[in-house]
N, C-alpha and C positions, 0 to 999 in steps of 0.2 A: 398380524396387526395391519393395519389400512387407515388412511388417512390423516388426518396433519399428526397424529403423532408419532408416522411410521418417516412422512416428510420430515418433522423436529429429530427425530433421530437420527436419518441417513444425513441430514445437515450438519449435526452436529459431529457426527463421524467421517465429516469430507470437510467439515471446517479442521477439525483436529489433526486429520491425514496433513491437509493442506499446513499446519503451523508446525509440523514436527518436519517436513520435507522443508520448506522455510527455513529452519533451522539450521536444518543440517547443509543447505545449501549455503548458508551465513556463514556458518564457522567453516568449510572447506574452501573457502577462498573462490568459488565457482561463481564468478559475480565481473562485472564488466568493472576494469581498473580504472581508478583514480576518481570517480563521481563523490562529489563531496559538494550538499548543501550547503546554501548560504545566505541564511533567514536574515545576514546582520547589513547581507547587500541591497540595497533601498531600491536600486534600481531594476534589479533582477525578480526579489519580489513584487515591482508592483507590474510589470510583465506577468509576472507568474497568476496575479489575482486577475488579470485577463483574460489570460489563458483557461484558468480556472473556470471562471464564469461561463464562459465559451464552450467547454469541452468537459468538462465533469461535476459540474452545481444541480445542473439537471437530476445526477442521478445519486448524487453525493450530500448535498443541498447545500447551498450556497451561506449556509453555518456551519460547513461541515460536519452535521450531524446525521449522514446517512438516512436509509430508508427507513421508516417505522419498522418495528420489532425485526432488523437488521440480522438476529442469527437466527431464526427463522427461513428455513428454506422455502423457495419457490417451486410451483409444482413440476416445471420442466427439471429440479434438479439442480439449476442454479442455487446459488447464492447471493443474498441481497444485498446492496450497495453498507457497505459499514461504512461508519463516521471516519471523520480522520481528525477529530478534535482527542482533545487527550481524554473522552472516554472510549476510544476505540482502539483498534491495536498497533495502528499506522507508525507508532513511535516503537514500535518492539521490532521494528526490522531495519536493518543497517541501509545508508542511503543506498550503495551500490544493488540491494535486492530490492528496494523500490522502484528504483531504475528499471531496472529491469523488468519487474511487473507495472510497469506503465509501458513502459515499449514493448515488449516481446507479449506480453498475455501473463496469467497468472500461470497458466501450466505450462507454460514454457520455461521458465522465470525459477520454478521450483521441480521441473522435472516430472511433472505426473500428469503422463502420456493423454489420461481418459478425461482428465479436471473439468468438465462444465462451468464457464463463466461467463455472466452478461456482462463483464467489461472488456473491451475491446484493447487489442494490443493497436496502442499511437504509431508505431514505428511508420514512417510514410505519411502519417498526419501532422505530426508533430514533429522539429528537430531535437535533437540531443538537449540546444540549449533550451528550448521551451518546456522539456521537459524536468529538468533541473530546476528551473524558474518556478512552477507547479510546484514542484517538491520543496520548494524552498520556501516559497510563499505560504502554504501548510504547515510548516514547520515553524513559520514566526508568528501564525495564529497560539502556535500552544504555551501554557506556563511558562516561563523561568526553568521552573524544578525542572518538569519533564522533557526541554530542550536538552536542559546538564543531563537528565541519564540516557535519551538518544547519543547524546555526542559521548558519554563515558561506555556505551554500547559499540559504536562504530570505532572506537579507539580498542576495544577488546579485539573485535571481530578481524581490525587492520593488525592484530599481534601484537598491538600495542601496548606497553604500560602505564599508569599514570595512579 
């Protein structure tokens, strides 16, 4: 097989690879301590929608609804910018593993060594707190509902009960 549907499949099997390593990097606690979004801080998100604009609208778009047919791979192998509105997946990974793939890179962030991605790990561009500000700012674009199951997600993930 050759061409975009050999592309649509190897995407769809390094998107997959990529949310199963996510995962399992989630629930082993393997994540940089104590990063905790803060969509309710007025101040921090609107830093954060600065920053945004600045450093990831570009490729993200500035409605956070990612690039055009998003799980679609690109021909280098990439993968294409996904939304981070709650149709995308940005809200299924606990803050401290978001963190972490905005600062370190995706393959770093979940562990797999080969990962091809066009986003760039911030670490050196960004500080820690711009980068929480980003994440936080994202987080207070999304629903209601979908904020409550980020936050009953990263409460699993910290051992928590509730």
């Amino acid at each position: 097989m050759t061409g975009p549907g050999k592309v649509r499949i190897l995407s769809g099997g390094l998107l997959a690879v990529a949310a199963a390593a996510a995962g399992v990097y989630m629930f082993t606690g393997a994540a940089v301590d104590g990063v905790s979004l803060r969509p309710g801080d007025r101040t921090l998100v609107r830093t954060g929608g600065e920053v945004y604009s600045q450093n990831c609208a570009s490729c993200h778009g500035a409605d956070l609804k990612g690039e055009p047919d998003w799980q679609t791979g690109n021909p280098d192998g990439t993968l294409k910018a996904p939304p981070h509105d709650e149709t995308g997946h940005t809200w299924h990974h606990a803050d401290e593993l978001l963190f972490r793939i905005t600062k370190y890179g995706t393959a770093e962030a979940v562990g797999l060594k080969d990962f091809k991605s066009a986003m760039p790990a911030f670490e050196g561009s960004l500080s820690d707190t711009e980068i929480v500000a980003v994440l936080s700012w994202i987080k207070a674009q999304w629903p209601e509902e979908i904020r409550e199951r980020h936050d009953l997600m990263n409460a699993r993930a910290a051992g928590k009960k509730q």
